[in-house]
VEXLO-698812 format. One record per residue: x, y, z negated of N, C-alpha, C, O in turn. Coordinates in pm, whole numbers, padded with zeros to 5 digits, always signed. Last residue first. Layout:
REM VEXLO-698812
XYZXYZXYZXYZ
...
This chain:
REM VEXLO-698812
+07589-05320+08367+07577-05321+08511+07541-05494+08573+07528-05514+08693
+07530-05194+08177+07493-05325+08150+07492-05362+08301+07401-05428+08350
+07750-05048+07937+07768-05061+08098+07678-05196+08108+07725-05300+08062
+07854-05080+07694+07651-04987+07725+07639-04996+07891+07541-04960+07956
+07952-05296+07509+07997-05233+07659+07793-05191+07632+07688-05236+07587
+07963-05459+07278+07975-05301+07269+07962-05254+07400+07961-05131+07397
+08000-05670+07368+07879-05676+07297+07866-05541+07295+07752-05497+07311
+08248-05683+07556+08125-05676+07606+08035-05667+07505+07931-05644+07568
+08378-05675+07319+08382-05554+07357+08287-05569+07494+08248-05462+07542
+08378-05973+07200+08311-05858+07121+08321-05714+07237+08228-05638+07207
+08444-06131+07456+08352-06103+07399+08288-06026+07285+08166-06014+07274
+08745-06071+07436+08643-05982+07530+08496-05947+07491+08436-05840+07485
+08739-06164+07125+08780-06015+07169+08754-05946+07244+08735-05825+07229
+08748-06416+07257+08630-06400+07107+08653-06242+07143+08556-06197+07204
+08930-06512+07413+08784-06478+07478+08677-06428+07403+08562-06400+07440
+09148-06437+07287+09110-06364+07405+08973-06342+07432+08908-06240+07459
+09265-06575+07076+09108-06512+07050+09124-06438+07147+09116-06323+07104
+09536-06623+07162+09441-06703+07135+09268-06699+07110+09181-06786+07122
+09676-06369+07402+09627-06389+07215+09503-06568+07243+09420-06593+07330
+09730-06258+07639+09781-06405+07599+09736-06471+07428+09760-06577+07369
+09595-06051+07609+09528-06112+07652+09593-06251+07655+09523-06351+07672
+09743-05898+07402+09598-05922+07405+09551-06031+07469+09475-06108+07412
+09982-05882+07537+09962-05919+07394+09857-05999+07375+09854-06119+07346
+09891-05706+07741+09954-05840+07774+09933-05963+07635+09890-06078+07635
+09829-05493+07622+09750-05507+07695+09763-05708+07726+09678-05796+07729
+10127-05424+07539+10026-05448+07416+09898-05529+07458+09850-05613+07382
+10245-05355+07768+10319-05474+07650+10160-05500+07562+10109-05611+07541
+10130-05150+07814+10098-05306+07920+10162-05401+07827+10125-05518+07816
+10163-04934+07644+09987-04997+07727+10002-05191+07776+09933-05292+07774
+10441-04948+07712+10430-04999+07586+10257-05010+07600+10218-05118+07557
+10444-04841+07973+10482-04954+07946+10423-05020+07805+10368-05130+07800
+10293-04608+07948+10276-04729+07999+10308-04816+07985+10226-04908+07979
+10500-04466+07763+10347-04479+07706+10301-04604+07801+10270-04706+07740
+10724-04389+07803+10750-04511+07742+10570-04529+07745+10533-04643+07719
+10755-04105+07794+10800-04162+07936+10788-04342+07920+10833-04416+08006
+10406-03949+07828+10503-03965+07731+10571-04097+07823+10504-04172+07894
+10186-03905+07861+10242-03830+07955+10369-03875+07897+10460-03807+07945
+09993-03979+07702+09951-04023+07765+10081-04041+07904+10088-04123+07995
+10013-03976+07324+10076-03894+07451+10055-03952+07554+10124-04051+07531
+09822-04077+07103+09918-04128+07201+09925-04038+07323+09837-04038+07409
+09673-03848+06875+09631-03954+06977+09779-03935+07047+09842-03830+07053
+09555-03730+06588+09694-03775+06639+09688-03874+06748+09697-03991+06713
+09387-03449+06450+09311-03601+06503+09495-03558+06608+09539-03456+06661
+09235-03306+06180+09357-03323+06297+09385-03447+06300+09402-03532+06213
+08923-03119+06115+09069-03238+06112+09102-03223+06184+09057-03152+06273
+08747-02862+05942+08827-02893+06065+08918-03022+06013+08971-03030+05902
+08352-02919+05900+08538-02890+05842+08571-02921+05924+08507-02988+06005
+08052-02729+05859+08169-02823+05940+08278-02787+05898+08315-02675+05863
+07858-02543+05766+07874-02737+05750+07981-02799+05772+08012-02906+05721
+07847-02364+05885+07764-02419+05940+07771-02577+05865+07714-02683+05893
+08049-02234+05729+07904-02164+05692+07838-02264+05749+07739-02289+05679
+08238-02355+05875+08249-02394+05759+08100-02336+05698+08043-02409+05616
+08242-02177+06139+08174-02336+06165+08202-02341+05997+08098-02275+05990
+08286-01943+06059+08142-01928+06054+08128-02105+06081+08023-02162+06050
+08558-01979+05974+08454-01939+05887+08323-01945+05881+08249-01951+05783
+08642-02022+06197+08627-02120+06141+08565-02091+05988+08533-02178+05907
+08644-01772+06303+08562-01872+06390+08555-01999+06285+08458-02074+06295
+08815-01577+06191+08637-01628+06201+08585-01700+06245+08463-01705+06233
+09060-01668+06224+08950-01726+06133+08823-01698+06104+08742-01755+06030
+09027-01662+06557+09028-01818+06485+08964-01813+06352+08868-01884+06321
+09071-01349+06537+08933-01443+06608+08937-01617+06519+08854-01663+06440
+09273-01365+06358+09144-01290+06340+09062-01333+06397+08960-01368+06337
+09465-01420+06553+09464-01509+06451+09346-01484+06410+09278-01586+06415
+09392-01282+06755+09388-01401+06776+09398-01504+06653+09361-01621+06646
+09285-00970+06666+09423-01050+06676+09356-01162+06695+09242-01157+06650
+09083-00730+06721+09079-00831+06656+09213-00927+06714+09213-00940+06837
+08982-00535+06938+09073-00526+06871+09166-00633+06828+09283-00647+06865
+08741-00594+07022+08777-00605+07088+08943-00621+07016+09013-00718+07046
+08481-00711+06769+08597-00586+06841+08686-00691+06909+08706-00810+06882
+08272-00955+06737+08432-00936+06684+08460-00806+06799+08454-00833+06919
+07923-00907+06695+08064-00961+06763+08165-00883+06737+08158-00762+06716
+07708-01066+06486+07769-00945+06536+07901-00979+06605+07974-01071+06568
């Protein structure tokens, strides 16, 4: 049945998460790196650099080609 028109925004949300919890599902909160953030590149390329001067460079590519589905 659908929510009136009425219904507050907070009111829509918790039904909404009432009916995904009826379905099985719980909510998390998932913390990912600001992309937009004024240090985020740099600190990509410090780490990126890390990587690839690492001694297990080629053991590391080679695991993420084993994972690549790109079989181009």
């Amino acid at each position: 049945m659908a929510t009136p028109q009425s219904d507050s925004s907070a009111e829509r949300v918790a039904n909404y998460r009432k009916r995904m919890r009826e379905q099985g599902m719980r909510p998390i909160q998932l913390w990912v790196a600001d992309v937009r953030s004024p240090g985020f590149s740099a600190e990509a390329h410090r780490q990126s650099v890390a990587v690839a001067d690492s001694e297990y460079a080629s053991d590391d590519q080679a695991f993420i080609d084993e994972l690549s589905l790109d079989e181009a």
